[in-house]
C-alpha positions as MATLAB code, in Angstrom:
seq = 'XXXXXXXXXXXXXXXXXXXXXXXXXXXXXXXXXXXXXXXXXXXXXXXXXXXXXXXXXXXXXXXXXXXXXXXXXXXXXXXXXXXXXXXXXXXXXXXXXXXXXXXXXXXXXXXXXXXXXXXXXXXXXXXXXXXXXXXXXXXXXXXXXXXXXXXXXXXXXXXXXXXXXXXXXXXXXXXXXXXXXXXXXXXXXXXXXXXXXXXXXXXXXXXXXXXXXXXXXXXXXXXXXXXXXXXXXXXXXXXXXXXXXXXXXXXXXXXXXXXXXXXXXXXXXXXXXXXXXXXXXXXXXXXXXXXXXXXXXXXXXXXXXXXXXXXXXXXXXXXXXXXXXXXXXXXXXXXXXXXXXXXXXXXXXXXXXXX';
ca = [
      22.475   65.902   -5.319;
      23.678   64.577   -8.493;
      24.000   67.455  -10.607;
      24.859   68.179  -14.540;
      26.777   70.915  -16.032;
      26.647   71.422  -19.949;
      29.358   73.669  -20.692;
      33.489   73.763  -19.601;
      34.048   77.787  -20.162;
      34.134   79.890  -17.588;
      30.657   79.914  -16.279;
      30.486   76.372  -16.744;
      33.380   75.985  -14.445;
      32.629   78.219  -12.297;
      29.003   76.643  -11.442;
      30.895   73.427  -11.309;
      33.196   74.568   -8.395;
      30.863   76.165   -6.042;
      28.651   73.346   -6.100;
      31.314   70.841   -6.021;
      32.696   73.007   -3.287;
      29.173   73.059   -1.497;
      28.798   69.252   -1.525;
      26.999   68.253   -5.019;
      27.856   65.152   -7.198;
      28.875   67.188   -9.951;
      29.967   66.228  -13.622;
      30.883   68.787  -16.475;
      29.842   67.977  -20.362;
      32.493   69.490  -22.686;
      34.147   68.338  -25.622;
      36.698   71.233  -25.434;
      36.825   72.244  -21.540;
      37.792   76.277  -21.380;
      38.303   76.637  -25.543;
      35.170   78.737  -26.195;
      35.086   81.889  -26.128;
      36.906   81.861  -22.610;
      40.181   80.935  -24.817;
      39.765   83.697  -26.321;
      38.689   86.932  -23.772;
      40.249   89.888  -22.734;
      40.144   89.130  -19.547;
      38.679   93.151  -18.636;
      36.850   93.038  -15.485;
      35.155   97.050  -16.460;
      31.798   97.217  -15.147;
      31.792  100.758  -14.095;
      33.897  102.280  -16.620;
      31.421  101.105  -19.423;
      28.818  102.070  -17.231;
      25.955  104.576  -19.217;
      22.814  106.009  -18.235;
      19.953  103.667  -18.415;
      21.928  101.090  -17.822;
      21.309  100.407  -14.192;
      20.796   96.687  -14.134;
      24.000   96.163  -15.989;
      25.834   98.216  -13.363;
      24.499   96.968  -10.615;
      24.966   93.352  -11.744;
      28.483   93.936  -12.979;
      29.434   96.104   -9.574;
      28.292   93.035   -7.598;
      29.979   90.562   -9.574;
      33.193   92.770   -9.227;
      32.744   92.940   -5.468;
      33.187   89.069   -4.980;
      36.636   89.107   -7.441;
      38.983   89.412   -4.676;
      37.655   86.758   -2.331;
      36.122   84.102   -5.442;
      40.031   84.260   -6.617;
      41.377   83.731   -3.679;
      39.828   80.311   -3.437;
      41.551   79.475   -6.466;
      43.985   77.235   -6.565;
      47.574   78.181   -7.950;
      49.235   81.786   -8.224;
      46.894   85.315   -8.470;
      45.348   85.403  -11.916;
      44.906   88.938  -12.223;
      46.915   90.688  -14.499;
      46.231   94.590  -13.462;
      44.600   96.625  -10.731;
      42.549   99.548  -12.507;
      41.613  100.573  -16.159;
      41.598  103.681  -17.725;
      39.342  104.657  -20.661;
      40.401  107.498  -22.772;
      39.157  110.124  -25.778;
      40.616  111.144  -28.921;
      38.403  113.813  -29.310;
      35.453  115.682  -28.272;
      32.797  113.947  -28.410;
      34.459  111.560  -27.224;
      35.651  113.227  -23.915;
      31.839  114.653  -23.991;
      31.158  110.885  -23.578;
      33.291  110.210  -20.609;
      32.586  112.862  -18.075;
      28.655  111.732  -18.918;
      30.303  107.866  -17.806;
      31.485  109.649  -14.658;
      28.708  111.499  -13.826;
      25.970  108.922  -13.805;
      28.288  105.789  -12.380;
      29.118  108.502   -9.755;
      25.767  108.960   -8.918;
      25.546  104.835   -8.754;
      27.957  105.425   -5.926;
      31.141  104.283   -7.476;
      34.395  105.883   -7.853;
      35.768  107.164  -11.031;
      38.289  109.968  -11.736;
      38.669  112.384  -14.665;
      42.417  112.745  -15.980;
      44.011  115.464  -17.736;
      46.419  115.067  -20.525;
      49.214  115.739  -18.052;
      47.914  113.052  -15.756;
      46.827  110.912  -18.045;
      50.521  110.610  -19.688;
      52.091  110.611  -15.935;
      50.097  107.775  -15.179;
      50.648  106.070  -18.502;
      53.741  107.209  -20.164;
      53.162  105.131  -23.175;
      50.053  106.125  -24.416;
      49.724  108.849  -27.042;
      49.985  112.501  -26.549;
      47.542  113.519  -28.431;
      44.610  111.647  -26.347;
      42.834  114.959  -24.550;
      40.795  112.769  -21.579;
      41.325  109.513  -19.387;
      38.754  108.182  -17.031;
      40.198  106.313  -14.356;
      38.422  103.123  -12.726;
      40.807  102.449   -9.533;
      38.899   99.434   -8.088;
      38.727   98.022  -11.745;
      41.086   94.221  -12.349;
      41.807   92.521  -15.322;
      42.700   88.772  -15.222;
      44.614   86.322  -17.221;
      41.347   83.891  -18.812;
      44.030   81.673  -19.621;
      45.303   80.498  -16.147;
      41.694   81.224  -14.904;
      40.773   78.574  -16.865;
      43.548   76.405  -15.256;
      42.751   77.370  -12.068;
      39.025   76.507  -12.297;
      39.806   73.224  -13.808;
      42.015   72.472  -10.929;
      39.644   73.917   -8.468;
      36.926   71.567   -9.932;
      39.246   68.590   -9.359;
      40.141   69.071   -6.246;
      36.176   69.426   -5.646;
      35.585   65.631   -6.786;
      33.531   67.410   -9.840;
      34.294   64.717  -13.018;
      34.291   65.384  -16.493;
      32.547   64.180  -19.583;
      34.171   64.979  -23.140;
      31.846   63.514  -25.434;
      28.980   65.850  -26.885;
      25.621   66.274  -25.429;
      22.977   66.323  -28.015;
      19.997   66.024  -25.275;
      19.335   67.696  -21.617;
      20.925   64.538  -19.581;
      18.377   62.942  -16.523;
      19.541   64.278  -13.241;
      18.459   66.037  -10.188;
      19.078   69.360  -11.353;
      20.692   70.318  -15.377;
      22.821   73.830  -15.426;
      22.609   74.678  -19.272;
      25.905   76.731  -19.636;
      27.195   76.063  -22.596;
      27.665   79.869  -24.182;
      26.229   80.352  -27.925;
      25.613   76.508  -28.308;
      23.287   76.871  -25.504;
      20.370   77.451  -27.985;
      21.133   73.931  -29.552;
      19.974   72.149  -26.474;
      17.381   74.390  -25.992;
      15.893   75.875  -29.310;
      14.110   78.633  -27.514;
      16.219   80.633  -25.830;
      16.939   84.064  -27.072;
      21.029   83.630  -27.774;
      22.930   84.391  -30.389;
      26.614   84.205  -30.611;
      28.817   87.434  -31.905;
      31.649   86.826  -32.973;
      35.342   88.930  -31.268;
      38.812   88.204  -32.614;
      41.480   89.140  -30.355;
      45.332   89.760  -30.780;
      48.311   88.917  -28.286;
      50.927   90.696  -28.551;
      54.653   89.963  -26.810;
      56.967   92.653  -25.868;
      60.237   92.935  -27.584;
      63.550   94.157  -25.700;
      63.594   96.816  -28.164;
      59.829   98.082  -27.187;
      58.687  100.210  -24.900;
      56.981   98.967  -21.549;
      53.014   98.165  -21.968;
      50.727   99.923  -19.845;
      49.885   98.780  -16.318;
      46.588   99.426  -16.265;
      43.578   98.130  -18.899;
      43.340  100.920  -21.340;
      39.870  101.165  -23.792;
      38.969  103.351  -25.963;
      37.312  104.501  -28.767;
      38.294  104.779  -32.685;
      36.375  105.824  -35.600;
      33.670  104.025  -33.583;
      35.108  100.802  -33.098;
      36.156  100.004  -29.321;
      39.684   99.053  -28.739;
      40.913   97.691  -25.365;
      44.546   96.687  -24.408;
      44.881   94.550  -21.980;
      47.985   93.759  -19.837;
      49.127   89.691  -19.507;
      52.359   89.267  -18.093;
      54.985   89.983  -20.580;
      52.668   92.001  -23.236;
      49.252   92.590  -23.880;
      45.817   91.387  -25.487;
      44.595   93.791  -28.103;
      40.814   93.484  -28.559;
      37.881   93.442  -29.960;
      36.212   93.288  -33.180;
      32.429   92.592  -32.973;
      30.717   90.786  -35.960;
      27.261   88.935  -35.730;
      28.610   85.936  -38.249;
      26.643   82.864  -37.262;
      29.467   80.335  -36.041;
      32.219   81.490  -38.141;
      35.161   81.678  -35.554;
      38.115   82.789  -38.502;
      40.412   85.207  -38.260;
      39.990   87.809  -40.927;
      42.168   90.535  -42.256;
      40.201   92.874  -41.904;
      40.021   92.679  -38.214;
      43.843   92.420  -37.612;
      44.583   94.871  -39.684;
      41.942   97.125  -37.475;
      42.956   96.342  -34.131;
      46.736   96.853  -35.242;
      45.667  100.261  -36.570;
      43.349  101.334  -33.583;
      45.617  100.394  -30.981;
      48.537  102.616  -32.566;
      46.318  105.203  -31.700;
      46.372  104.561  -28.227;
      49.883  103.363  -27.791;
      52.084  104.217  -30.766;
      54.919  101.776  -30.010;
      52.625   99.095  -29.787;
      54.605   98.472  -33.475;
      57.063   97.189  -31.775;
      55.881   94.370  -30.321;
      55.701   90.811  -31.851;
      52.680   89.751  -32.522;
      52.408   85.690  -31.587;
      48.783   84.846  -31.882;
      45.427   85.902  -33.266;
      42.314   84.212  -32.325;
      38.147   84.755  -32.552;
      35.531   83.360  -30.404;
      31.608   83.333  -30.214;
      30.164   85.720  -27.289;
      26.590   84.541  -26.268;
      24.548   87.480  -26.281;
      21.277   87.954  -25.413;
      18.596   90.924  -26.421;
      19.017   93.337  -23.721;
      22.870   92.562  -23.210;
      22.096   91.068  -19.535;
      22.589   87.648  -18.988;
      20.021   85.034  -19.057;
      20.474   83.147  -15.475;
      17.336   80.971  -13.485;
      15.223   78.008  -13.962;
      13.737   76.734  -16.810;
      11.941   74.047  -15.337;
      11.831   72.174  -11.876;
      15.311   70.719  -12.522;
      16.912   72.879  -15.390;
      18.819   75.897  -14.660;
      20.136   78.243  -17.578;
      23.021   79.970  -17.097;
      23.684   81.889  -20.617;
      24.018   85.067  -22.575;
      27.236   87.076  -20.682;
      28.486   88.424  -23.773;
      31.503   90.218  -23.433;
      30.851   89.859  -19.728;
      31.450   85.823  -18.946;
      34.389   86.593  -17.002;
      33.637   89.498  -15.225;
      30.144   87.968  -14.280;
      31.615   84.069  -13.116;
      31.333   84.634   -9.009;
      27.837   86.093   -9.187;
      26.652   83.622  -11.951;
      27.926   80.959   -9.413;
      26.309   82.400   -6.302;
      22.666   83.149   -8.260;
      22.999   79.033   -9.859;
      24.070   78.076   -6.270;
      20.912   80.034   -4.543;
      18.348   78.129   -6.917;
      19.459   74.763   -6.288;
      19.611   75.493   -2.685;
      15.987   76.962   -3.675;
      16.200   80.424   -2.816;
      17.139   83.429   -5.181;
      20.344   85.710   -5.220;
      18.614   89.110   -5.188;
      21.393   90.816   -7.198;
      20.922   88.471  -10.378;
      16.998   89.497  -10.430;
      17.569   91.385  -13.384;
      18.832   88.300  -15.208;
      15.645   85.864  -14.337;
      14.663   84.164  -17.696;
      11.426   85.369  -17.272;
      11.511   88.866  -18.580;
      11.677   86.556  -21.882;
       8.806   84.293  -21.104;
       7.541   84.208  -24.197;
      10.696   82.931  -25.858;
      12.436   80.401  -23.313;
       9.534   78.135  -23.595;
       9.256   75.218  -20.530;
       9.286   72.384  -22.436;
      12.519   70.934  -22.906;
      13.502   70.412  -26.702;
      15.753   67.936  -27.573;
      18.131   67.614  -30.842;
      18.527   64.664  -32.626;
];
């Protein structure tokens, strides 16, 4: 089948190389393949440890997605791009230590493994992080990935699937057998109706210096006068992130938001001072209401494939799988909690085109 892709991020992609890989005709619309908001991520692949009660569909659609890492990268073309095996997520205080054992409770009782760390552990397991942090929770199976050569790799992975690419804009729903509308927080300007907004996340990548001390291996998150701060290892340094700001499309960098990453992630890793700062950058998350992902037909021949949030990358292998099942015409059972139809009365079925 001859089949359209709006959208070159990591979804996009993603979509593009299964069913290129499966046989399709497949071409990709993207004026600026992989520099969304897939530029820009962390790369955190953390579906357990930000696990929390009542969040079940979450879970279970981030466990699954997690599940297929190892064997979706390994059909990647190029070298591994994960960065680190296992995250740990750690408190500065009470409450916030109250916070993870409830995080370890509940995803236990999900069936998945996470650990409680003393300060002893914690700082033999991560001799760079501060003393003063009184709890780590420790995600074993967890991965982080470098989006950057993901990105590559997808691209390359496309090519080598015959799938061809279109750089001009779209400004209506092309004619073909079936339309995958993955284009992130734009997604909404092809189709007016559906629930997506972007939020905005600057990041900062840091280099390490000879004089500096050794980043951790592992993703480390936590928690700092109630903004989240993750670092995130890539190769020689790390990616400090993320600010959250609902902003409408502004993507700049603000000084405010440097200056509170910088300051937050001292208070994980106090030599993080000593590391050269090289870039700082800001992209537009799609989110939708409930924070799951908006992934299933909207019509006969138009599949969305939207609204991952923070969770685009993390979320890629099942997103492919559940766009692969409905063009095949069945449905993935694990991506039922992200059928468009829990918003029925927002993604309306007639198509609406922009000028």
């Amino acid at each position: 089948m001859h089949i359209v892709v709006i959208g070159g991020g990591v979804i996009g992609l993603s979509t593009a190389l299964r069913l290129g890989q499966d046989g399709h005709r497949v071409v990709v619309h993207d004026p600026a393949l992989g520099r969304g908001a897939s530029w820009v991520a962390g790369g955190m692949l953390a579906p357990l440890s930000e696990g929390w009660p009542g969040e079940h569909e979450l879970l279970h659609l981030g466990a699954a997605s997690l599940a297929r890492w190892p064997e979706f990268a390994r059909r990647l073309p190029g070298p591994s791009v994960f960065s680190s095996t296992g995250s740990v997520t750690v408190a500065l205080d009470s409450a916030d230590a109250a916070d993870l054992r409830t995080i370890a409770e509940w995803v236990a009782e999900q069936g998945h493994e996470l650990e409680i760390l003393g300060r002893a552990q914690l700082r033999e397991l991560e001799p760079a992080l501060a003393p003063n942090i009184r709890l780590g929770l420790l995600a074993p199976t967890e991965l982080s990935v470098d989006n950057r050569a993901l990105v590559a790799a997808l691209e390359q992975g496309c090519i080598g699937a015959g799938v061809e690419f279109v750089t001009e804009p779209v400004h209506t729903v092309p004619d073909a057998d079936h339309v995958v509308l993955a284009a992130g927080s734009n997604s909404a300007a092809l189709w007016p109706t559906l629930p997506i907004r972007p939020v905005k996340g600057e990041i900062l990548r840091l280099r390490r210096r000879p004089s500096a001390a050794a980043p951790p291996q592992r993703t480390v998150r936590g928690t700092v006068h109630g903004r989240p701060i993750y670092l995130v290892p890539r190769g020689d340094g790390l990616v400090v992130g993320a600010t959250q700001y609902e902003s409408g499309q502004d993507t700049q960098v603000t000084v405010a938001g440097v200056r509170d990453l910088i300051s937050d992630a001292e208070r994980l890793m106090p030599s993080i001072g000593e590391y050269e700062l090289y870039e700082t950058a800001a992209g537009l998350r799609p989110m939708s209401p409930d924070g799951i992902p908006i992934i299933g037909r909207l019509t006969d021949n138009v599949v969305v494939a939207t609204g991952h949030g923070r969770n685009g990358i993390l979320l890629a292998p099942i997103t492919a799988d559940a766009v692969a099942a409905l063009i095949d015409g069945r449905e993935l059972g694990e991506a039922k909690a992200a059928t468009p139809e829990r918003f029925s009365h927002m993604c309306s079925p007639q198509i609406e085109r922009t000028p």
